[in-house]
N, C-alpha and C positions, 0 to 999 in steps of 0.2 A: 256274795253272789245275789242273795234276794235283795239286796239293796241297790244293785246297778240294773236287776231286771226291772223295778219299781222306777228307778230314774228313767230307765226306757222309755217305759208305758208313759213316760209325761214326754221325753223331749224328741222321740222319736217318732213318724209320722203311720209306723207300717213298714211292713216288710217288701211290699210291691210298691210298682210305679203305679196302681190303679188306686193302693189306697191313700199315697203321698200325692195324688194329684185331685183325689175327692178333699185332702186335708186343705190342700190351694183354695178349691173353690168355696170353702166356709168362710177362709180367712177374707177373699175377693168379697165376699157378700157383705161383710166388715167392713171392706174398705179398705185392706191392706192390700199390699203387694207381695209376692214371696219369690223365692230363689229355693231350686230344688238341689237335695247333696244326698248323690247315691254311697253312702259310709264306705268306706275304702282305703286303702293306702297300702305303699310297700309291697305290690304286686311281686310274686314269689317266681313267677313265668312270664313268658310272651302270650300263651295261651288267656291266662288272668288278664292279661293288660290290654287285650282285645276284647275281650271279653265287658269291662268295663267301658269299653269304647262303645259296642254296639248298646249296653244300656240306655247309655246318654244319645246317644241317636234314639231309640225307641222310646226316652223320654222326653224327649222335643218334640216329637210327633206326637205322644198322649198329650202335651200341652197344648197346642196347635191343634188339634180334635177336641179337645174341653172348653177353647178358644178361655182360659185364663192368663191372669194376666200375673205371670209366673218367668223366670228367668233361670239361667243354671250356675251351680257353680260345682267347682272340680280338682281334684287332688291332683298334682302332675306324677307323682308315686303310686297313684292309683294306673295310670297310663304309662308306667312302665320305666319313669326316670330312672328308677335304682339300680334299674337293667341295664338301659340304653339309650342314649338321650334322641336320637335319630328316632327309636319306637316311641315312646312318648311325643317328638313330633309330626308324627306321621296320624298317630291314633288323633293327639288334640286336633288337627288339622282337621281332621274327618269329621270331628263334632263342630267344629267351630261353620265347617262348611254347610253343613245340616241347618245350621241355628242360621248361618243367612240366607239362606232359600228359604227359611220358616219365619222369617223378620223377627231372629229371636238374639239374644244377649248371652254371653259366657262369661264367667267369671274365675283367673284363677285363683285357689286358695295358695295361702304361704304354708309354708309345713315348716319344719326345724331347720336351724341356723345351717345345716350341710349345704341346704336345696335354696338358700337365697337367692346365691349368684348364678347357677344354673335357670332358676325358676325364672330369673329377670332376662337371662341370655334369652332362654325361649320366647318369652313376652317378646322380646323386641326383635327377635325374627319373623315373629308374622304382623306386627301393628306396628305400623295402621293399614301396610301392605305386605300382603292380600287381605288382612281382614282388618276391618276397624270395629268389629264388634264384640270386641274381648277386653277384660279389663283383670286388672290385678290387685292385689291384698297385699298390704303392709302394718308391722308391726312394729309399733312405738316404744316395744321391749328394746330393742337391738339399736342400739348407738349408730348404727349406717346409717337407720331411716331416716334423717333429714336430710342426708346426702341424695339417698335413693329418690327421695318424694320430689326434691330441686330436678331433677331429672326429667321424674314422670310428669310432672307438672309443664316442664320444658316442652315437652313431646305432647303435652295435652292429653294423656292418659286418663282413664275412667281411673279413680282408685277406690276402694275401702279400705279405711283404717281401724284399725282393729289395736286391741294392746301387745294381745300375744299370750297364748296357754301352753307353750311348750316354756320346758326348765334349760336354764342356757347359763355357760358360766362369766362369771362377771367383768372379763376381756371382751365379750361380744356381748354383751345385754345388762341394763342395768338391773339393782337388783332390787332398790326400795318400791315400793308400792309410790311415792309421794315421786317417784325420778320417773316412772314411766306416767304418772296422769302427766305431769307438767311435758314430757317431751309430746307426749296425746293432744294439751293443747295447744304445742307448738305445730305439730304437724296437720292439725286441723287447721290454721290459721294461715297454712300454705297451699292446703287442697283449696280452699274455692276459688284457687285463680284458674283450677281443672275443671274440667267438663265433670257434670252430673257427682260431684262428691259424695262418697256414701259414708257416713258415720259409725262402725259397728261400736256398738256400749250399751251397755244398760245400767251407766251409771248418771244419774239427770245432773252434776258440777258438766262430763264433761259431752254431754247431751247440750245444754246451757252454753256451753262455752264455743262449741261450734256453733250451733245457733247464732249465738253471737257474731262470730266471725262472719258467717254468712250475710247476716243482715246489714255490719259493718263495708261490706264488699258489698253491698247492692243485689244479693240474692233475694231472686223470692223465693217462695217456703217450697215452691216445686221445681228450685233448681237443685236441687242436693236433697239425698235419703238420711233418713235415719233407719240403722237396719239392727233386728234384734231376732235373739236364736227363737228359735219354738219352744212352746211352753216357759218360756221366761216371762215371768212380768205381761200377763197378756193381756192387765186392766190398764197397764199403759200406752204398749201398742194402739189401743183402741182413741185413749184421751190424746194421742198426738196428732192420731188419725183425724180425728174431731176438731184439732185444730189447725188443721189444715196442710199440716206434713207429710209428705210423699214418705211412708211406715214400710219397708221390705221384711218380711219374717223369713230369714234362714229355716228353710226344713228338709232336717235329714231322715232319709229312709233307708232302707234295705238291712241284712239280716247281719251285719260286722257292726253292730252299736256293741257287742261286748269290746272287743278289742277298743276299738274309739273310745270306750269312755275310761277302760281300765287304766289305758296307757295316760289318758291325760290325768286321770286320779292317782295314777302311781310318778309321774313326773312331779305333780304339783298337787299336794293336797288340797290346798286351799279353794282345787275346783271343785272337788266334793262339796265343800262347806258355801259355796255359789251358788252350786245347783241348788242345795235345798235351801238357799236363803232366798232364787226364784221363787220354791214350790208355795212358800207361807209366808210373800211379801205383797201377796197379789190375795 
């Protein structure tokens, strides 16, 4: 327990929306870019998954009042999937709607291999109509995603890619570390044909390797992110920023960081041994 409240105090931003959007504007003054994540998932009621709903509307508005230059992203199990998929589209609807009245950006996150196909149904009932300002997360763990990325890519979808922290068994997800970097570079080498590619890694082969692809494909450095958690690694955020890379720093707030990190420490230990390779790599 002291050990995951100590992780906290480094990766999490605050328990409020006032102090996760003071954390924004340090990063802004940096030079980065951030994406806000009210901690959540697995809403237990409709009353919770409403609830979650109105946050992220009252945190669009605290961004849009700070005027930073901040985006969101968001659990579809935090909005009630687990429940009801109609609640969950009805709540995402509502924030997505917020976010373009406020010329602001959604992102959804991917959760465990259950909620893929659900997570993508929803994605592709409202984008690019009625909204085209919502983009999706995919994970180079799970053997679909080069199928799923052909797709988004199809459609012109925002995506970030990401490896993947949930434990999944070896029918749907590879299981070596060396099977999911190589599929990472495969599926980075398929996003820049997409609008705005976002990189999530904090590892610099495949940091380097999109990059590459990027510049391969005639990107410049501000058509594609590279996006890294909070408190990871924040000496390099800065050196990428510096060279000229459009940096997003994922920052999650609010008072469920137990649950979130327990569950992803107790899935996968190896993320324990991540986080504190962050704390004293930087």
């Amino acid at each position: 327990m002291r050990a995951l409240t100590f992780l906290a105090r480094r990766f999490v931003a605050g328990d409020t929306i006032d102090e996760a959007v003071e954390a924004v504007r340090v990063l802004n003054r940096d030079g980065l870019k951030a994406t806000l994540d009210n901690l959540g998932e697995e809403t237990k009621t409709r009353e919770e998954a409403e609830s979650a709903c109105r946050e992220y509307v009252a945190a669009l508005r605290k961004i849009a009042e700070a005027e930073a230059d901040c985006n969101i992203s968001l659990k579809l199990t935090q909005f009630g999937l687990n429940l009801d998929e109609s609640l969950a589209r009805d709540n995402l609807a509502r924030v997505l709607e917020e976010a373009r009245k406020l010329g602001n950006f959604a992102r959804i996150d991917m959760e465990g291999s259950d909620y893929t196909q659900k997570t993508l149904d929803l994605f592709y009932s409202l984008f690019p109509e009625p909204f085209a300002n919502v983009g999706v997360v995919i994970q180079s763990a799970l053997r679909r995603s080069e199928q799923d990325v052909a797709e988004l890519v199809r459609r012109k979808a925002r995506v970030r890619l990401v490896k993947g922290a949930y434990k999944e068994p070896a029918g749907i997800a590879f299981q070596k570390k060396s099977e999911v970097d190589e599929n990472y570079d495969r599926l980075a080498a398929m996003l820049v044909k997409a609008p705005m590619p976002a990189f999530g890694t904090h590892d610099d082969r495949r940091i380097a390797g999109a990059v590459s692809a990027a510049r391969a494909a005639g990107l410049a450095k501000t058509d594609y992110e590279i996006q890294m958690l909070y408190g990871v690694r924040p000496k390099r955020w800065r050196e990428l920023a510096r060279e000229g890379h459009r940096v997003r720093v994922y920052v999650p707030y609010g008072t469920h960081w137990l649950p979130y990190y327990s569950r992803r420490i107790r899935e996968r230990k190896e993320n324990l041994f991540f986080a504190l390779r962050g704390i004293f790599s930087d």
